[in-house]
C-alpha positions in Angstrom: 68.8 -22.7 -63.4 69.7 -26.1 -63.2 68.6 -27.3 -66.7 70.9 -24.3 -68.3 73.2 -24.8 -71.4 75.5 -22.8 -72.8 77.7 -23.7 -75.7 80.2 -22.0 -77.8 82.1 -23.7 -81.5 86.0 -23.3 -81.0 88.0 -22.1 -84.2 90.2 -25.2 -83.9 86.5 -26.7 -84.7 85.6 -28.5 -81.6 82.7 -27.5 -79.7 82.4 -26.3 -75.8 79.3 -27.6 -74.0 78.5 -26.2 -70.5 75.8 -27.5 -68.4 74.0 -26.2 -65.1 73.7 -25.1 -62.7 75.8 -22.0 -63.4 77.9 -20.0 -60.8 78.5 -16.9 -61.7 81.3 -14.2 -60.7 82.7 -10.7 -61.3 86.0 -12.0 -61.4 87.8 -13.2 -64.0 88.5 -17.0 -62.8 92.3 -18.1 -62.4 92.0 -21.0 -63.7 88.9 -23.2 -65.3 86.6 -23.2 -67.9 83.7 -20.3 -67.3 81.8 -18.8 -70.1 81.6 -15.0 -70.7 78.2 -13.2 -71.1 77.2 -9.7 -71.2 74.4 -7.3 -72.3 75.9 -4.8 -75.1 76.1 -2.0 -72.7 78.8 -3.9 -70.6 76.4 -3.7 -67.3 76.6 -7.2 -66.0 78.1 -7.1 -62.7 78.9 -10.7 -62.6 79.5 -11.9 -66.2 81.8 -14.8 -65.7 79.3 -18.0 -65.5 81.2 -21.2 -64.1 79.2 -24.6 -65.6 78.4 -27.2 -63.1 79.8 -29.5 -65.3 81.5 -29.4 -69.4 82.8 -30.7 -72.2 84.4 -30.4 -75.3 83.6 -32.5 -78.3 83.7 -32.0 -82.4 81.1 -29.5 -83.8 77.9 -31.3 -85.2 77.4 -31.9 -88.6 73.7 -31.6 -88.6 71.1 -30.3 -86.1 67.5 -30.9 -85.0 64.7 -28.4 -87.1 63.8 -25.1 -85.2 59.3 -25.3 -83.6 57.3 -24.2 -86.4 57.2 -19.8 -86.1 54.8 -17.6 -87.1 56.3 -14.3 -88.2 55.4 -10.8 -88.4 56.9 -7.8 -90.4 58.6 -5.5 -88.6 57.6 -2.2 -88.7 59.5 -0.3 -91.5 58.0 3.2 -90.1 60.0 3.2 -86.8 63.5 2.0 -88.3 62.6 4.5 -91.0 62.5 7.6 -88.2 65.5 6.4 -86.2 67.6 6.4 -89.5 66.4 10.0 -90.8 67.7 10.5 -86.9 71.1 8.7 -87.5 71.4 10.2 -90.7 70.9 14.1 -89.3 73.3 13.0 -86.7 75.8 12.0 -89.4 75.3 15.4 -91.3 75.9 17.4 -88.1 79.2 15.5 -87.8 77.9 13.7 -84.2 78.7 10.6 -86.0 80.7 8.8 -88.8 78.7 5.5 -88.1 76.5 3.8 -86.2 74.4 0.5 -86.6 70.7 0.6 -85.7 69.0 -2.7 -85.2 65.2 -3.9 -86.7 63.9 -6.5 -85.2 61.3 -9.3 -86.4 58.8 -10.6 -84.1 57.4 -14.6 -84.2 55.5 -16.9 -82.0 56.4 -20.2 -81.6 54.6 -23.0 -82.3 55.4 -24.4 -78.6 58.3 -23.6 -76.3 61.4 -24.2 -77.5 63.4 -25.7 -74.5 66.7 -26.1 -75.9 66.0 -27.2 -79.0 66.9 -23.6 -80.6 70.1 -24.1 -78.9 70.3 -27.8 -81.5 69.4 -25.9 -84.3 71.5 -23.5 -84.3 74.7 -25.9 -83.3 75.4 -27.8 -86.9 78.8 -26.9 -88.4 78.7 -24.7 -91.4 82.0 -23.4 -92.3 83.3 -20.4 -90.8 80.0 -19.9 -89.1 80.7 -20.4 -85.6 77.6 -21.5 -83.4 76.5 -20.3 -80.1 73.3 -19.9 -77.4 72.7 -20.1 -73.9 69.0 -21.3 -72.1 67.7 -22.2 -69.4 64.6 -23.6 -70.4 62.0 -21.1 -70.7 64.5 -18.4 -72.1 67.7 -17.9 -74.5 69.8 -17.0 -77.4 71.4 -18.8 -79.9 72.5 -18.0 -83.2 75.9 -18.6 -86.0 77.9 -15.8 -86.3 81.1 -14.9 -88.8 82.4 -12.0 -86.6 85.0 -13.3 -83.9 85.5 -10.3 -81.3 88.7 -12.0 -80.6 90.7 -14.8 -79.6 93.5 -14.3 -77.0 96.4 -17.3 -77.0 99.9 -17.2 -76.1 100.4 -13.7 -76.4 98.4 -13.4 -79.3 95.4 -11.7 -79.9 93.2 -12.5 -83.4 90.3 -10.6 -84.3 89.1 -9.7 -88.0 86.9 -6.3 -89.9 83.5 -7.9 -90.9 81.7 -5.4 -92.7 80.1 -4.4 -96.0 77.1 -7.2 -97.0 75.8 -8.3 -100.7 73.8 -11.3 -102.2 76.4 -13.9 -103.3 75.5 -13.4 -107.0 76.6 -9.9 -106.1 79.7 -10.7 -105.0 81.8 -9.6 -107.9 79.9 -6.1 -107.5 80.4 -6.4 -103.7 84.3 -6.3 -104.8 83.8 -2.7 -106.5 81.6 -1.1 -104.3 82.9 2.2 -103.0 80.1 2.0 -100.1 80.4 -0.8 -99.0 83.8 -0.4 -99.1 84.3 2.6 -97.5 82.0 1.2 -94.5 84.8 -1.5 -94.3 87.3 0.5 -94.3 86.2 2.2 -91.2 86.1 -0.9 -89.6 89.6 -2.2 -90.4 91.1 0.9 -89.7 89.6 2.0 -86.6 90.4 -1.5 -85.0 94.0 -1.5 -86.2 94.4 2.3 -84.7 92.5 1.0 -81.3 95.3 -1.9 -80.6 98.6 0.0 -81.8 99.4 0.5 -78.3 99.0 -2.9 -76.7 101.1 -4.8 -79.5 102.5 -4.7 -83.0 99.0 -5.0 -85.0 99.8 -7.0 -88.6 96.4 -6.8 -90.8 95.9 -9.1 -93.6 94.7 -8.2 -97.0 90.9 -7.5 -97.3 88.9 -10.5 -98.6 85.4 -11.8 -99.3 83.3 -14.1 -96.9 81.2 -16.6 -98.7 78.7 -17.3 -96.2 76.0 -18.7 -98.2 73.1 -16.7 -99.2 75.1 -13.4 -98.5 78.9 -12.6 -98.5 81.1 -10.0 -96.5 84.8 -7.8 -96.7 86.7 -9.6 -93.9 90.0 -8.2 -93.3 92.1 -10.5 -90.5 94.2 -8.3 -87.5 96.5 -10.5 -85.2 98.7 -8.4 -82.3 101.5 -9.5 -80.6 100.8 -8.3 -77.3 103.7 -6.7 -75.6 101.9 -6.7 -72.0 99.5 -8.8 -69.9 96.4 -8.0 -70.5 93.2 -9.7 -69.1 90.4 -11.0 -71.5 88.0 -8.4 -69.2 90.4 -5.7 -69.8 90.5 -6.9 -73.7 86.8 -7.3 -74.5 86.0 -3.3 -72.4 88.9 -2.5 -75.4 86.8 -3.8 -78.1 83.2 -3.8 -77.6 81.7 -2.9 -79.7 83.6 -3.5 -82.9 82.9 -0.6 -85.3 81.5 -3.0 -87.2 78.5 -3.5 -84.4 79.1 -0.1 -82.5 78.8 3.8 -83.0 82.1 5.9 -84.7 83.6 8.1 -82.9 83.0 5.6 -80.0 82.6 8.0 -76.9 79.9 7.6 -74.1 77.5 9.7 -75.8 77.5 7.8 -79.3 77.1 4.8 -77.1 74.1 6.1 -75.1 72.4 7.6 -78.5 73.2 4.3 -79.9 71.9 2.1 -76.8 68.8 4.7 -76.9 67.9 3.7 -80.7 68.5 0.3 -80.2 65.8 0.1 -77.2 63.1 2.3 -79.4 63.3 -0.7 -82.2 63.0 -3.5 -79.2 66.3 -4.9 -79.7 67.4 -7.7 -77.1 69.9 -5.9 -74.7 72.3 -8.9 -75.7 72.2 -8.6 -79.5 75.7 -7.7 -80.2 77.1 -8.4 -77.4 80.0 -10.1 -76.4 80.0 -13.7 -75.5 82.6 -16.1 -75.1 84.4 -18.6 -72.9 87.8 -19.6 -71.0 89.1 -23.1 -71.5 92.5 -24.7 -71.7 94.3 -21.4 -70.9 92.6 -19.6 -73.4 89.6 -16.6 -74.1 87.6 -16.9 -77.2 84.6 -14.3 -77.8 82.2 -14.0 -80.5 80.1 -11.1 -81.6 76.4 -12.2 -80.7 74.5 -11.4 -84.5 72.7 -13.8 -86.6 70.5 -15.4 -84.1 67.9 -15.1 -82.4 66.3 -14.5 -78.7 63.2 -16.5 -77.5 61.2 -15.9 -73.6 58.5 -18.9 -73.9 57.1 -18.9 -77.2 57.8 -15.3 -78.5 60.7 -15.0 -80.3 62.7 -11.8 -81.7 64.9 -12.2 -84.8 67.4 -8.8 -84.6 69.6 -7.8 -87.7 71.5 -4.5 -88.0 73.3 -2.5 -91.1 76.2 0.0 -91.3 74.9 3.3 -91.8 77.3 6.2 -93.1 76.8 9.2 -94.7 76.7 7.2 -98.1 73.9 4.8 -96.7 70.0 5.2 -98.2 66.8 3.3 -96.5 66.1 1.2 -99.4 69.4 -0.1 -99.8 69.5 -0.7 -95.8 66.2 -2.4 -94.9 67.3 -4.9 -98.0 70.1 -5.4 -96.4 68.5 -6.1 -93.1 66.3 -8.6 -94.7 69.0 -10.6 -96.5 70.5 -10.9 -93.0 67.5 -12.0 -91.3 66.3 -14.4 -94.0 70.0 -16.3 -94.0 69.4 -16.6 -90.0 65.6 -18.2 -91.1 67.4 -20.7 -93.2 70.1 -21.5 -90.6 66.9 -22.7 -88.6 65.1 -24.4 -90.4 62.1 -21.9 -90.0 
């Protein structure tokens, strides 16, 4: 993989660039920069990929159009079945929440090379780019859910949940669903790091991302041990926002399970991230999109309680996947 690229925007808004070939290790490394990638089951043996070569420059302010794609609908039958499944699951008390995935299917005009990993780069607010290829495959999308940042004894992470059109937003602010769904979010995160730290959450607010908008609520802990980014991201992935509630190994098989029978890239979700200057930043792998050669897959997943109906859902997982179209230019 000599031609790989990885690349990941910084929240002080500068951009990390890593070039192959990649060396890749189980081991957190000691010192260095090495990127982080995983699938969301947490199965890589060695996730830690060490660039040939990097740097660290300002984020772009405009990137190169995404190949011409030809899409096709994804099949609203088989993410119908797996949420009358979820929702069973819910009413039997196996689950408060989980967050199945549909997936949108294209072909590519010709390969893409990196130039999916260009598109996807240009600054746009508090969307923070990312992607990895090698060529002939990759991932690369804008995301607005940090899993978290580790510095100086600090951890940052935020509650991203709870999704409207931006001329909803005012009814976005009253909604007890969408609420609620938030609110399982922000409170199962700040009851997951009570006993690393002394969590402080901020007030809930709303995201203007655009086409859509989101409840964010920040959480920053002041850690009162050592504890390794590794150690960290097996804490938090999945965010509830991404991941199954209660979070136990079988909610995360079940989950893993539905997530396969929609053909959802193993990565979607995922953590991915990177270590430079002394410091771990990861981000939540969602609004992007995975290409092998000229088929692409286009993933987008929703929330769904016990207060959750299909219609309501599969618009939502549109609205997602159409601001993801936009951000490429497709």
């Amino acid at each position: 993989m000599k031609d790989a690229r990885a690349f990941l925007d910084l929240p002080d808004g500068r951009r990390l660039t890593g070039y192959g070939p990649f060396r890749t290790t189980s081991a957190v490394p000691a010192s260095g920069t090495a990127f982080y990638r995983n699938d969301f089951g947490l199965t890589a043996a060695e996730p830690w990929w060490i660039p040939a070569r990097w740097e660290l420059t300002d984020r772009a302010e405009d990137g190169r159009a995404a190949p011409p794609c030809t899409w096709e609908p994804p099949d609203a039958s088989a993410f119908a079945g797996v949420f009358q499944e979820i929702s069973a699951a819910i009413r039997a008390g196996d689950f408060e929440k989980t967050v199945p995935v549909v997936v949108e299917r294209g072909t590519l005009e010709r390969p893409p090379g990196h130039a999916l990993l260009d598109a996807a780069g240009w600054s746009a607010g508090t969307l923070m780019g990312y992607g990895f290829s090698d060529g002939g495959t990759g991932f690369a999308g804008a995301t607005p859910e940090t899993l978290f940042t580790l510095s100086g004894g600090v951890l940052r992470t935020m509650a991203l949940a709870g999704t409207a059109r931006s001329e909803e937003r005012e009814v976005l602010a009253v909604d007890e669903k969408e609420i609620r769904e938030h609110e399982y979010v922000a409170q199962s995160l700040v009851a997951q790091l009570g006993d690393i730290g002394r969590v402080r959450r901020g007030p809930r607010v709303i995201m203007e991302l655009g086409s859509i908008v989101h409840f964010h609520t920040p959480i920053e802990v002041d850690l009162t041990g050592s504890e390794s980014p590794a150690a960290l991201v097996r804490r938090m992935h999945p965010t509830p926002a991404l991941g199954p509630l209660p979070r136990t190994a079988w909610t995360m098989e079940q989950l893993i399970a539905w997530r396969r029978r929609l053909g959802t890239p193993e990565d979607f979700g995922a953590p991915f991230g990177a270590l430079v200057e002394g410091e771990f930043h990861a981000i939540v792998a969602i609004r992007g999109v995975w290409w092998n050669g000229c088929e692409l897959r286009l993933p987008a997943g929703c929330g769904v309680i016990e207060a959750s109906r299909l219609v309501n859902e599969w618009r939502e997982l549109r609205l997602k996947r159409e601001a993801v179209k936009a951000r490429f230019g497709f």
